[in-house]
Structures are given as structure tokens and as C-alpha cells.
DRENKE-567755 format. One record per residue (C-alpha): residue number from 0; residue in three letters; x negated, y, z negated. Coordinates in steps of 0.001 Angstrom, whole numbers, plus 500000, padded with zeros to 6 digits. Layout:
% DRENKE-567755
+-----+-----+--------+--------+--------+
!   i !  aa !      X !      Y !      Z !
+-----+-----+--------+--------+--------+
! NUM ! ALA !      X !      Y !      Z !
...
+-----+-----+--------+--------+--------+
% end
This chain:
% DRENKE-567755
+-----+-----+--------+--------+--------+
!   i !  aa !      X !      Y !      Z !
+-----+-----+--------+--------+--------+
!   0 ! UNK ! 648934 ! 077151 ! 327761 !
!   1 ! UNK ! 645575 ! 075442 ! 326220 !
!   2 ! UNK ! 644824 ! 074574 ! 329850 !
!   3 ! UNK ! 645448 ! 078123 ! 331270 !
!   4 ! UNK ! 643534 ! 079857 ! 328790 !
!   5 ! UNK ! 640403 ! 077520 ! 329499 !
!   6 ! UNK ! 640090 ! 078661 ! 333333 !
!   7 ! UNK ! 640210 ! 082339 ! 331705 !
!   8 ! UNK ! 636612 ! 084109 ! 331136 !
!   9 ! UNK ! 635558 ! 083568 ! 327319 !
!  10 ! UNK ! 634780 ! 086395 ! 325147 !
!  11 ! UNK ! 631269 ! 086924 ! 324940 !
!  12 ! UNK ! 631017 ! 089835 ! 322736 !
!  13 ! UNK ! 629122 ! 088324 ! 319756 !
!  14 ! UNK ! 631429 ! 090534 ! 317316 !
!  15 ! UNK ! 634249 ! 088521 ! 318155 !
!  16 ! UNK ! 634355 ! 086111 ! 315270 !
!  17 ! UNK ! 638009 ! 083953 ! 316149 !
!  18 ! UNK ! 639942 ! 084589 ! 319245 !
!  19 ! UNK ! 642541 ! 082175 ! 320688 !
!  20 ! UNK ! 641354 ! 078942 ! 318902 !
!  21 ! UNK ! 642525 ! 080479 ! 315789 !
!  22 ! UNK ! 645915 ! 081899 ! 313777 !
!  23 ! UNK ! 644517 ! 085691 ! 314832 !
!  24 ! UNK ! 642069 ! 087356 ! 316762 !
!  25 ! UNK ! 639247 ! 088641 ! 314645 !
!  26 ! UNK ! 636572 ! 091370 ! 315843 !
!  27 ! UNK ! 633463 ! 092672 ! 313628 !
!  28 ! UNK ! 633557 ! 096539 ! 313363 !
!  29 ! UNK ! 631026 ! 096488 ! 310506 !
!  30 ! UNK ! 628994 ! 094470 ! 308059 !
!  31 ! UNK ! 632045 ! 094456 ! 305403 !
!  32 ! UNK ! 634855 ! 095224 ! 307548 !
!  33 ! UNK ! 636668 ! 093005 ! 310850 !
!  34 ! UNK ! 640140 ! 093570 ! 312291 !
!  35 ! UNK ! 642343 ! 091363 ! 312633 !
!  36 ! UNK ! 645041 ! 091313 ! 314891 !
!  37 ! UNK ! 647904 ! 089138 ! 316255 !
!  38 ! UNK ! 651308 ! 089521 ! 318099 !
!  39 ! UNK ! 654614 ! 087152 ! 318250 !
!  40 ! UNK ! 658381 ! 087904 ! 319199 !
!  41 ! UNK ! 661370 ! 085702 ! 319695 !
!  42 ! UNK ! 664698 ! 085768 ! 320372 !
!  43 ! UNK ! 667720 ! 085651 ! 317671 !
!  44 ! UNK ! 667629 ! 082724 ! 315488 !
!  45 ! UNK ! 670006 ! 083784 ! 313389 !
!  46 ! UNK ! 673869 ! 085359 ! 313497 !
!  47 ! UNK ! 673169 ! 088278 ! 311413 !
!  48 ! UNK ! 670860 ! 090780 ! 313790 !
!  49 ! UNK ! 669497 ! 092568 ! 310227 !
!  50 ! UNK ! 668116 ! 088705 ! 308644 !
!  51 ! UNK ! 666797 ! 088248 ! 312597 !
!  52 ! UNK ! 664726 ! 091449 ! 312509 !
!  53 ! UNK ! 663563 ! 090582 ! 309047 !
!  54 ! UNK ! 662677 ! 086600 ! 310093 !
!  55 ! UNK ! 660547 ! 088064 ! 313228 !
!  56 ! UNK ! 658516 ! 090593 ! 311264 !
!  57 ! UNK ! 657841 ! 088044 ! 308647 !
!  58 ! UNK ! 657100 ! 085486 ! 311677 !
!  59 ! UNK ! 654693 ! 088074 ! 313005 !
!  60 ! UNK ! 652995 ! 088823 ! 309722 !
!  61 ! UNK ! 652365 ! 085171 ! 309071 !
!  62 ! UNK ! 649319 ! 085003 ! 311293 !
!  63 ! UNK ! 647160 ! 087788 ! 309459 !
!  64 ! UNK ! 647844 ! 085856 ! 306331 !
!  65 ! UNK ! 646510 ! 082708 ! 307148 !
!  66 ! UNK ! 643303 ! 084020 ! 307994 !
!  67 ! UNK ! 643107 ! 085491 ! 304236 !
!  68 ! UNK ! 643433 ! 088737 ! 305920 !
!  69 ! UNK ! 645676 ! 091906 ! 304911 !
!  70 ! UNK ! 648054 ! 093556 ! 307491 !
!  71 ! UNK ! 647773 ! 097316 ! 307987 !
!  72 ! UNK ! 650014 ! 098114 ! 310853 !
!  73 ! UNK ! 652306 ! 097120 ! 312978 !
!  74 ! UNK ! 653808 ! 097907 ! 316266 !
!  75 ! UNK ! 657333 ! 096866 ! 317518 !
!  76 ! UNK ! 658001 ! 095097 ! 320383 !
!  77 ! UNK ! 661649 ! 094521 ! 321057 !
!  78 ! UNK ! 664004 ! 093883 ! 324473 !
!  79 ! UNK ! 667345 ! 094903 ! 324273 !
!  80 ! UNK ! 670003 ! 095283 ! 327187 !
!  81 ! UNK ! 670294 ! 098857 ! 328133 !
!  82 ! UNK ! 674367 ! 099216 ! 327659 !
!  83 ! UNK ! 673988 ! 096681 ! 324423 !
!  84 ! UNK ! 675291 ! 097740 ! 320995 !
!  85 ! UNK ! 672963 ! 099997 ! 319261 !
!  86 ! UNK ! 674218 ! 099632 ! 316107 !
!  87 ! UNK ! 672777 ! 096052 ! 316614 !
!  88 ! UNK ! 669216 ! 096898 ! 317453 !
!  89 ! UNK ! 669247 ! 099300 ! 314813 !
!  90 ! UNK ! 670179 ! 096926 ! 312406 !
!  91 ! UNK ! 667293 ! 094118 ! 314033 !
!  92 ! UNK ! 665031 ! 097307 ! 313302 !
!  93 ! UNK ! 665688 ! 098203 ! 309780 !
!  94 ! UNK ! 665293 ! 094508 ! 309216 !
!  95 ! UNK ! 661682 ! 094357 ! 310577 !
!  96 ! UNK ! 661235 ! 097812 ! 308987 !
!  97 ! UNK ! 662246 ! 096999 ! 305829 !
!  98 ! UNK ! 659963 ! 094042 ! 306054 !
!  99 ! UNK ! 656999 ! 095508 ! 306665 !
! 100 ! UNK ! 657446 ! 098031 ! 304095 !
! 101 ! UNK ! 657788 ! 095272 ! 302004 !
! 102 ! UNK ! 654257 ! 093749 ! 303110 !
! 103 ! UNK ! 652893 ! 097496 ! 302839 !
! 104 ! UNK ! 652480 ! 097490 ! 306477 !
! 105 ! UNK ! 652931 ! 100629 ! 308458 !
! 106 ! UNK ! 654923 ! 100617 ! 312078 !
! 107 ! UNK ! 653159 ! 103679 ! 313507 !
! 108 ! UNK ! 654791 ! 102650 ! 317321 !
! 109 ! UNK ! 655771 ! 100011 ! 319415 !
! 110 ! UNK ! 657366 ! 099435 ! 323325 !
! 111 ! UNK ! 660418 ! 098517 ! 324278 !
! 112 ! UNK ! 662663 ! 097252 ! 327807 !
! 113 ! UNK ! 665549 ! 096273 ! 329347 !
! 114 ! UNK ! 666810 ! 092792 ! 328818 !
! 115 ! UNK ! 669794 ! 091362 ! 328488 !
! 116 ! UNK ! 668496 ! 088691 ! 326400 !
! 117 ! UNK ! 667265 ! 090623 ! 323033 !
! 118 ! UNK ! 664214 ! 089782 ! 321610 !
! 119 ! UNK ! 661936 ! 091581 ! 318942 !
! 120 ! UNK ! 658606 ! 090948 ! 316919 !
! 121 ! UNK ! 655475 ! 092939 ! 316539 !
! 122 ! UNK ! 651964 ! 093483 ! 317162 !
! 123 ! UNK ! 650325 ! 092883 ! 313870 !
! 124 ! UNK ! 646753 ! 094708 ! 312859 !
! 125 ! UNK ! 644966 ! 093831 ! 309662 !
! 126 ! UNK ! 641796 ! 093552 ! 307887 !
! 127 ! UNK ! 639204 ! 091119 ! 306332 !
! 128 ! UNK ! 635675 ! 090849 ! 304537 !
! 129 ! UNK ! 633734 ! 088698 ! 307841 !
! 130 ! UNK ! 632266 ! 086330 ! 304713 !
! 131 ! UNK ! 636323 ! 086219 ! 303492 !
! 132 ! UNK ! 637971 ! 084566 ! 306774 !
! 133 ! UNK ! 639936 ! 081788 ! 306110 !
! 134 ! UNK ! 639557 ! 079229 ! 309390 !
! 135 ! UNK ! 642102 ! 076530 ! 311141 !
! 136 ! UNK ! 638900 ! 074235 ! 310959 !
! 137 ! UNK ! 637731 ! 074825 ! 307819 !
! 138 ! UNK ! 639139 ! 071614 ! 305897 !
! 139 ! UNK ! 636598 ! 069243 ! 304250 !
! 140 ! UNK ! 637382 ! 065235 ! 303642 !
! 141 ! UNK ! 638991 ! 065255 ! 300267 !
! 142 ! UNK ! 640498 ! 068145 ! 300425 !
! 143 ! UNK ! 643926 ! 068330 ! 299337 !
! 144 ! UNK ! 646648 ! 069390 ! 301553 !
! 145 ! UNK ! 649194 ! 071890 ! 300624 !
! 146 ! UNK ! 652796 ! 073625 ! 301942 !
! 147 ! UNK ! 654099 ! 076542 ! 300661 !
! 148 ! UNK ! 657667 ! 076473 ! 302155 !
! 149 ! UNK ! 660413 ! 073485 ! 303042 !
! 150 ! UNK ! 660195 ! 072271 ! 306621 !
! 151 ! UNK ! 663642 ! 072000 ! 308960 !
! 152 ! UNK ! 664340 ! 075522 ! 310294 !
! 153 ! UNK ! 663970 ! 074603 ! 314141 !
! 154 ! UNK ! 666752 ! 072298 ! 312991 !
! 155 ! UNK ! 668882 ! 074501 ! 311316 !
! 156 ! UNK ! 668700 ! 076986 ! 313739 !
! 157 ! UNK ! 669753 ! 074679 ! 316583 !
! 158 ! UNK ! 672726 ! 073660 ! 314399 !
! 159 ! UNK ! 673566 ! 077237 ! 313754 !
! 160 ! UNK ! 674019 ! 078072 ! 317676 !
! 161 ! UNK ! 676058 ! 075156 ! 317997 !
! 162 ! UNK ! 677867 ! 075739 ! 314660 !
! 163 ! UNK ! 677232 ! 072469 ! 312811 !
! 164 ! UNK ! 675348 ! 074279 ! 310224 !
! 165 ! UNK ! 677135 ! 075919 ! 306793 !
! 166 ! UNK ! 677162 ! 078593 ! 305336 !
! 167 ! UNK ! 675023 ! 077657 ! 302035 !
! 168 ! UNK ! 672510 ! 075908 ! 304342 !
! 169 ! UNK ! 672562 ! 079112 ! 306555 !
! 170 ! UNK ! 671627 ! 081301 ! 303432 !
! 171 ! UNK ! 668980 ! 078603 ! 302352 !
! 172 ! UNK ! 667141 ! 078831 ! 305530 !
! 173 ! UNK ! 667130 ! 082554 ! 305850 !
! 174 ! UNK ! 666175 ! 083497 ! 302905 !
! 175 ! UNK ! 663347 ! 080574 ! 303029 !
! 176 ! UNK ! 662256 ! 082350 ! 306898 !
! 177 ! UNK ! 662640 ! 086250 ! 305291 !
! 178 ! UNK ! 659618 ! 085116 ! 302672 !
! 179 ! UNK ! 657080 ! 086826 ! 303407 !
! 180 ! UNK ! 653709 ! 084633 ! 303226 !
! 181 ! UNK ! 651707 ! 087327 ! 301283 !
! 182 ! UNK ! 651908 ! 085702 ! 297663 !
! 183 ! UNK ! 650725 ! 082284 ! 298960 !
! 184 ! UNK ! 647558 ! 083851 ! 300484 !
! 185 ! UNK ! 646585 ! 085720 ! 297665 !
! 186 ! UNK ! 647038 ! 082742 ! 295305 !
! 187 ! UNK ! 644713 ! 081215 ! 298458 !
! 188 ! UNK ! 641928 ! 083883 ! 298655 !
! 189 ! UNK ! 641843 ! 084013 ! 294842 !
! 190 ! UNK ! 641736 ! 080034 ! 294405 !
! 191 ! UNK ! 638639 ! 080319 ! 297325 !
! 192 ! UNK ! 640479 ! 078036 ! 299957 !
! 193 ! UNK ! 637913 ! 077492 ! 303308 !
! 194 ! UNK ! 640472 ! 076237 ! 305158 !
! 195 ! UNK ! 644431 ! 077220 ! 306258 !
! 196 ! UNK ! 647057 ! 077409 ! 308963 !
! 197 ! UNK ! 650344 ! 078611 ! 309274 !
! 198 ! UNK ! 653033 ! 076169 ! 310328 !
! 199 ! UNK ! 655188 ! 077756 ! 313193 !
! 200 ! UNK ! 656618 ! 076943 ! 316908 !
! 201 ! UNK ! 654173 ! 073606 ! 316782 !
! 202 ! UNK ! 655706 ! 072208 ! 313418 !
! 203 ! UNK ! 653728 ! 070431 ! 310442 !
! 204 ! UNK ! 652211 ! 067579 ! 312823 !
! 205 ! UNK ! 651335 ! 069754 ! 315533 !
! 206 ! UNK ! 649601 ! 072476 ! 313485 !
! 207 ! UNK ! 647864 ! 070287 ! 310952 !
! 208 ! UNK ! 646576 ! 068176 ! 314276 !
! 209 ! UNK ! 645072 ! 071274 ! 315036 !
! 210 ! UNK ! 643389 ! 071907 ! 311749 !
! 211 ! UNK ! 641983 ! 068411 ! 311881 !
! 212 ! UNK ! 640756 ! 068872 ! 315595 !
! 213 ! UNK ! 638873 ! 071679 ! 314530 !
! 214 ! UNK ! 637497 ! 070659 ! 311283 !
! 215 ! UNK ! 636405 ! 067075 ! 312697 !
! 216 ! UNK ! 638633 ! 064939 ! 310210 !
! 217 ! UNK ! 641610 ! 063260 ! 309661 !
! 218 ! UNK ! 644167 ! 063497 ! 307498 !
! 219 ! UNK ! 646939 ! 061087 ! 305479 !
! 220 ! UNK ! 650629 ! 062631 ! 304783 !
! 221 ! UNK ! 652601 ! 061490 ! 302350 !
! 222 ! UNK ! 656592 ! 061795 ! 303646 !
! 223 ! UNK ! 657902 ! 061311 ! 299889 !
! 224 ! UNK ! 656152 ! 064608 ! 299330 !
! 225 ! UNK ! 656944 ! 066656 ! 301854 !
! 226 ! UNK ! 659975 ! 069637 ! 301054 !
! 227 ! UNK ! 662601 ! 069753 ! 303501 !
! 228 ! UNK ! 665801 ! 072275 ! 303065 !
! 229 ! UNK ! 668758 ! 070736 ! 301650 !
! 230 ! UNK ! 671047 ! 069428 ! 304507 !
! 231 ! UNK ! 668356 ! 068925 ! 306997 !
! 232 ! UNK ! 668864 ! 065105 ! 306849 !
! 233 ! UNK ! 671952 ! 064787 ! 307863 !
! 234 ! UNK ! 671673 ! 068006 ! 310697 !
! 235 ! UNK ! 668691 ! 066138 ! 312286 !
! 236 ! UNK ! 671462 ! 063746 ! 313452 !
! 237 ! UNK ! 673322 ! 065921 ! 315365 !
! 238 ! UNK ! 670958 ! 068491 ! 316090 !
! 239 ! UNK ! 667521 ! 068935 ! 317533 !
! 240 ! UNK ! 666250 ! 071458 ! 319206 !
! 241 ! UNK ! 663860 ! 070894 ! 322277 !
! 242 ! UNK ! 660534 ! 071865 ! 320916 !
! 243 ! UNK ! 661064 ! 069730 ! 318427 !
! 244 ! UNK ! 661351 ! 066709 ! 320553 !
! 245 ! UNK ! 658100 ! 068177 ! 322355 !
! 246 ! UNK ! 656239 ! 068515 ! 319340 !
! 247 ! UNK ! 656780 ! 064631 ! 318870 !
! 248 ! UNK ! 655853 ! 064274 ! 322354 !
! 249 ! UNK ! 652543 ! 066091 ! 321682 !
! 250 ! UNK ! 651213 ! 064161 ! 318591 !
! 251 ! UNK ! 652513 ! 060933 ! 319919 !
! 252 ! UNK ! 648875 ! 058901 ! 319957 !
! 253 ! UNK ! 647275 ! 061287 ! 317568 !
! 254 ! UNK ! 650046 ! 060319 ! 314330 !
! 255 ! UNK ! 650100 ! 056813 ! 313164 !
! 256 ! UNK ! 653463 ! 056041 ! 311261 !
! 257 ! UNK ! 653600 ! 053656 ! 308274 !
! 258 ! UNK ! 656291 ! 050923 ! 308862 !
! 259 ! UNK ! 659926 ! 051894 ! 308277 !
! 260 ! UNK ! 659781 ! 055534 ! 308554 !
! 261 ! UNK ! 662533 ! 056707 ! 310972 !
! 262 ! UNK ! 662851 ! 058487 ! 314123 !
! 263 ! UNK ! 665090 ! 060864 ! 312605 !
! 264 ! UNK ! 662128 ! 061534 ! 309462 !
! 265 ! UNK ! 659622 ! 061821 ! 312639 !
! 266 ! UNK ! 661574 ! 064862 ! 314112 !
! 267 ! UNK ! 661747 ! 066192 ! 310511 !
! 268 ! UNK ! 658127 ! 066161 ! 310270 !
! 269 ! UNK ! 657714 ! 067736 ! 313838 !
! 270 ! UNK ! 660171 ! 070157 ! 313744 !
! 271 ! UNK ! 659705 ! 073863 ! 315647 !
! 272 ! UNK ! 659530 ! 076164 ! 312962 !
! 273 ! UNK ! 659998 ! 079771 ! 312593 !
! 274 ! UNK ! 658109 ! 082146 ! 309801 !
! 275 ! UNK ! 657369 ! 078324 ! 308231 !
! 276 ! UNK ! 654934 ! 078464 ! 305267 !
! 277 ! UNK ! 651180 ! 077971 ! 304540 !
! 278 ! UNK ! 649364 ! 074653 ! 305536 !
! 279 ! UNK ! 646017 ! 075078 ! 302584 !
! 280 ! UNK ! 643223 ! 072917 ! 302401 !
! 281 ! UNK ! 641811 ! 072822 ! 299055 !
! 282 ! UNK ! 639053 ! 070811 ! 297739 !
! 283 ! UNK ! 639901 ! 069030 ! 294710 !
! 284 ! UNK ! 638164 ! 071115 ! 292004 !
! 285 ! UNK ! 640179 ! 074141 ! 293188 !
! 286 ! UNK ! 643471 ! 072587 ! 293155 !
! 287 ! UNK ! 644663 ! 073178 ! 289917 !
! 288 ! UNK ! 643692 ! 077193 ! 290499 !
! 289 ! UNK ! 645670 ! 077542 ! 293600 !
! 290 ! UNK ! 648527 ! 075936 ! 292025 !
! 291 ! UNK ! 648711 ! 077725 ! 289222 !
! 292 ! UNK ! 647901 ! 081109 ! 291685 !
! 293 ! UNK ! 651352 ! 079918 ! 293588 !
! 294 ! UNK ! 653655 ! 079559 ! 290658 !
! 295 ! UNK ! 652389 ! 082778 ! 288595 !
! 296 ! UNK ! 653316 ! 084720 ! 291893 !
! 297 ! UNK ! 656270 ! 082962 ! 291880 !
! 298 ! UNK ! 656017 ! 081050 ! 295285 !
! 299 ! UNK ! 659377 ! 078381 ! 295463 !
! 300 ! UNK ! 657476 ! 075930 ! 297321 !
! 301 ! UNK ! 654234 ! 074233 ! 297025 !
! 302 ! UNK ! 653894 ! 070868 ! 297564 !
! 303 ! UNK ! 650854 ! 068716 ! 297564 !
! 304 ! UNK ! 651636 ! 066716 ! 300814 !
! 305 ! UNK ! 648496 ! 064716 ! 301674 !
! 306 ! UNK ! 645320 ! 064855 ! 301856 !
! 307 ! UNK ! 642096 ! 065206 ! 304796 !
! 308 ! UNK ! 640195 ! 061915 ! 304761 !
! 309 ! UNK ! 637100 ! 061165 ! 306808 !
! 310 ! UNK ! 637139 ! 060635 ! 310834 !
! 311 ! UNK ! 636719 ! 063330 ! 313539 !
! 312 ! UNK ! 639738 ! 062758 ! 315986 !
! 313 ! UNK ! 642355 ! 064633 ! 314131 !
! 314 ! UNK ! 644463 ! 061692 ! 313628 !
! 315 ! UNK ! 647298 ! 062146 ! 311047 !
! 316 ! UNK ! 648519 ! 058761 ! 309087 !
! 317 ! UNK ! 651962 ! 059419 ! 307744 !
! 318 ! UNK ! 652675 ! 057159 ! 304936 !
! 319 ! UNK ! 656052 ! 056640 ! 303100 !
+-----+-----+--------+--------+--------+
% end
């Protein structure tokens, strides 16, 4: 996709402040005021079609909240077969709805067609101060590096389809991929964090290479400190789900691995995942702040995974 969208015309509009190098598209309307907009659908992750409506609109959500931005609005975009079960897609819809109103985000429309493969997300419109955006490249060297939810759902949704997964680690998962990401950026715009990224479909390697691509640095994980959902260990044995293997793929020469980490703990770290948490970089002074910011909003997860270190080819060095 990266080389598609480089033959395409650039934006040239000068109030265009982050387009497709970023977590969301954001455009200047006014000294104080840019939009900031985003879209993402998928199909069913998950058994239950209410939890999969409420996964996607969190999923979709995600983006505006990385960039430090609020969401306004939303529009639904779902495919559904035409003689399917409508009590189903009304259930995927409440979900989203639901949601949304839980984010305070109004669905004011949407689109929908024929498929007989569901799928459903939205098209996400927010806001945010131009000064106030919160960049993929905005990490420093010493900046410490911070995840706000447990890695392993493109795992445990693999395992699901193929029913290896149970029920407890079902619940686990959902619940962790229903969380909305809204308390972890406000604990992040309040602590004054430059730089953030969401960690989705390109897992933790994947989207922190990015990060460190863009903010001309490198960075050193620490596996011992990274959260993964209970069972994950012993599903990545049986189950991995093709992006996952791709994402591995992708950072291959851009991750140097410490000796005797595994190839099952180097899927874990490059798993797909879906409505994942927040990747912060935080300088050192502000640390503490954010921390505290994430635990008085009462945000389960938020581990201090690594760290960016000095060097300009996004390389990652995962240590034990």
C-alpha cells in the first residue's frame, strides 16, 4: 500500500497538517480549530455479533485518539448479505452504537451494501487545537516507551475461528478490544506527551518501527515488560494468524533480537492486533505524570516497555 500511495498526487493544500503518514488525517479550518478524521472496518473477530460491533467502533475510534484529538461523529459503514439475519446486524449496530455513545460520539449516517461476507466500522470525525497534535514521529531519545493494553488479540482471534481458544480467554480479550482508548489519551494530553501511536493490524514491532522511522531514532524493548493476555503463550503454538507472520516478515532487518528469545515470543511481539492500546512516548520528566494520569482514570494496562535511544534508522533492539 506504502508503494501505491507514493505514485498518488500529494496533498498540497498547506492546511493539511497529517495525511496518510500519520494515525488520522488532519486539516486546518482555523487558527484554534483542525478536523480530524479517519475510517477503518473489518470483518467479525469475534462469535458474539453485539462484542464485534462494539470491537470495530472502538477499532475505529482509536485513530482520533492517538493524535490527542476528540471524536465528534461518526458514520457507519457496514456490509451485510441482503437475505442475512437482521437481528444480527442489528445487534453488530447497537454494539457500535452503544460505543460511540459511550465515547460521546454522534452517528449522524453512514452507507451500507450487499455482501455476503459482513463487515462493519466507521468513518470517524474529530477535533484538535493545531499546537495540541500528538505525532507518530514525535518521540525524542530518552523518551520512555509506554502500552496501555496487553498484546495477543490477532492470536486469540485466530484461535477463536478455529476453536482452540476458551471461554475465560475469550472474555479477556473482548473486553480488553471493547476499551475504548479515550482515558489513556487524556492521561496523554494532560501529561504533555509529543509523541504516540496506536498499535493495530501492524502489531507492536511494526507500529513502533514506524514511530522510530519518523522520529529519526531507535528504540530498545524490553520483552520481560511487555503485557500479553493470559493464555497467549501457549495459543501462539497452535495458532497464528497470517498477518502476524507478515508483520515478522516486515521488521525482519529492522529488529535485532537479544540471544535466546524465541520464535514463538517474536510472533507475540508482532502480532496483528485489533482496537490494541496506546504506544506513548514520554520524556522522562513526564513519566511519573502520565502514569499517575493512567491509573487515576483507571486504565488496566500501562506498562513501561522500553525506551527510544539515539540512531535514525528505526531499528528496534528487543532485549530479554
Amino acid at each position: 500500500m506504502d508503494q501505491i500511495l507514493k505514485s498518488l498526487p500529494a496533498a498540497v493544500d498547506p492546511r493539511v497538517l497529517a495525511g496518510t503518514e500519520d494515525d488520522a488525517g488532519v486539516y486546518k479550518i482555523a487558527d484554534d480549530l483542525a478536523l480530524v478524521q479517519t475510517v477503518d472496518f473489518f470483518t467479525p473477530i469475534v462469535d458474539d455479533p453485539y462484542d464485534f460491533g462494539a470491537i470495530a467502533a472502538a477499532n475505529a475510534l482509536s485513530d482520533i485518539y492517538a493524535m490527542g484529538a476528540r471524536p465528534l461523529t461518526a458514520l457507519n459503514l457496514v456490509a451485510f448479505p441482503k437475505d442475512g439475519p437482521l437481528e444480527v446486524l442489528a445487534e453488530i449496530m447497537r454494539g457500535g452504537a452503544e460505543k460511540a455513545q459511550e465515547a460521546g460520539v454522534s452517528i449522524i449516517g453512514g452507507h451500507s451494501i450487499d455482501d455476503k461476507e459482513p463487515k462493519y466500522g466507521m468513518a470517524v470525525t474529530g477535533t484538535v487545537h493545531p499546537d495540541k497534535i500528538i505525532p507518530k514521529g514525535g518521540a525524542k531519545a530518552g523518551d520512555r516507551l509506554v502500552l496501555t493494553k496487553p498484546l495477543g488479540m490477532g492470536i486469540i482471534s485466530t484461535a477463536i475461528k478455529v476453536g482452540r481458544a476458551s471461554e475465560e480467554v475469550i472474555a479477556t480479550a473482548t473486553r480488553h478490544m471493547k476499551a475504548l482508548n479515550k482515558l489513556a489519551a487524556e492521561a496523554m494530553v494532560e501529561a504533555g506527551v509529543k509523541g504516540a501511536t496506536d498499535v493495530t493490524g501492524f502489531g507492536l514491532l511494526g507500529h513502533l518501527h514506524e514511530m522510530l522511522h519518523r522520529s529519526c531514532a531507535n528504540a530498545r524493548i524490553f520483552l520481560s515488560s511487555v503485557p500479553f493476555v493470559p493464555g497467549v503463550r501457549e495459543l501462539v503454538k497452535v495458532s497464528v494468524p497470517g498477518g502476524t507472520r507478515a508483520n515478522l516478515t516486515y521488521v525482519g532487518e529492522k529488529v535485532e533480537w537479544a540471544p535466546g528469545i524465541t520464535e514463538d515470543e517474536k510472533l507475540m511481539l508482532a502480532d496483528a492486533q485489533t482496537s490494541g492500546g496506546l504506544l506513548i512516548a514520554v520524556s522522562p520528566d513526564k513519566l511519573d505524570t502520565l502514569l499517575a494520569g493512567l491509573a487515576s482514570r483507571g486504565v488496566e494496562t500501562r506498562a513501561v516497555i522500553g525506551e527510544v535511544i539515539e540512531g535514525d534508522a528505526g531499528m528496534i533492539f528487543v532485549e530479554k
